[in-house]
N, C-alpha and C positions, 0 to 999 in steps of 0.2 A: 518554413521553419516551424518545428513542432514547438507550443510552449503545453507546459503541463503546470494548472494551479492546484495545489491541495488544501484541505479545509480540515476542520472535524477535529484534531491535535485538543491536548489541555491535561488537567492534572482533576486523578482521578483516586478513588482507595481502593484497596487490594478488594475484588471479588465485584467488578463493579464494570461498568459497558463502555463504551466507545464506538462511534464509527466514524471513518475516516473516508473522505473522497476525494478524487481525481478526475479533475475534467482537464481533459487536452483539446489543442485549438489549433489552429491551422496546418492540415495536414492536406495534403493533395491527393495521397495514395491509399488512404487509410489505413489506421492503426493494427499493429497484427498483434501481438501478446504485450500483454499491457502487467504488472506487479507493484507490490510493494516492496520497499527493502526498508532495512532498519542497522540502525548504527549508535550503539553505545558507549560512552565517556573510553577510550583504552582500549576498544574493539573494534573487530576489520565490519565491515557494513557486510552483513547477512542478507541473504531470500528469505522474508517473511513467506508470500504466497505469489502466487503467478497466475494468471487466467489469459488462453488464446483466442481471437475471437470467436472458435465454435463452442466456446465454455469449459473448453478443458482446462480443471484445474489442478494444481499443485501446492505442498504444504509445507513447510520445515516442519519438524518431528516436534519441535518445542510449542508448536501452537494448534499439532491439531485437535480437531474437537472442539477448540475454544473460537475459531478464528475462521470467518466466511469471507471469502474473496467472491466478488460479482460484476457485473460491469453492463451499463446498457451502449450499446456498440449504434445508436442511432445518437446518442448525446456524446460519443468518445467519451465516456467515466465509468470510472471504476470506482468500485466500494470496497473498505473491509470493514467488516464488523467483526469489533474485539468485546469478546465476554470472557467472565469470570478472569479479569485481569488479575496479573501478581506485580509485585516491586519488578520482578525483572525482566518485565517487559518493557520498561524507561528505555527509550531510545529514543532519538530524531529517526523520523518513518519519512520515505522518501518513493515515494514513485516513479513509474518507470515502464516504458515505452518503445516501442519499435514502430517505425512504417519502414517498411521495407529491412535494408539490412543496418539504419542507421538509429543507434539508442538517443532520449531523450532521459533526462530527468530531473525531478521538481525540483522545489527549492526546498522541501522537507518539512516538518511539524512537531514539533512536539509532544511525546507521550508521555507524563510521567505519573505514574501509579505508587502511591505509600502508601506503607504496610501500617 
């Protein structure tokens, strides 16, 4: 059983950093694409970013340029780092995971950014 803990979450003002990680734990098979997602008050839970384990990565249109997904694939963790944050990036960010064909994911964190 995969668990996945994230860290990193808190209240921050507009224009301002974050970074967020995800370390996963007991895996047998290892981890294959590993993400962030986020979920705001009223809204269906979005793809922030996604990274597979040979680094390929991927973006929602609302955060790129501001927003690195990374991961070191010998600790099972992933990173994003969020710059130049706005208010409406406030969501619970929740990580997310595959070994094989079966998902995991965290118990989520907290983002929230005032303008």
């Amino acid at each position: 059983q995969v668990q996945l803990v994230e860290s990193g979450g808190g209240l921050v003002q507009a224009g301002e950093s974050l970074r967020l990680s995800c370390a996963a734990s007991g895996s047998r098979f290892g981890i294959n694409k590993m993400g962030w997602y986020r979920q705001a008050p009223g809204k269906q839970r979005e793809l922030v970013a996604g990274i597979t384990s040979g680094g390929r990565t991927n973006y929602a249109d609302s955060v790129k340029g501001r927003f690195t997904i990374s991961r070191d694939n010998a600790k099972n963790t992933v990173y994003l780092q969020m710059n130049s944050l706005k208010p409406e990036d406030t969501a619970v960010y929740y990580c997310n995971a595959f070994e094989l064909i079966r998902e995991y994911w965290g118990q989520g964190t907290q983002v929230t950014v005032s303008s």
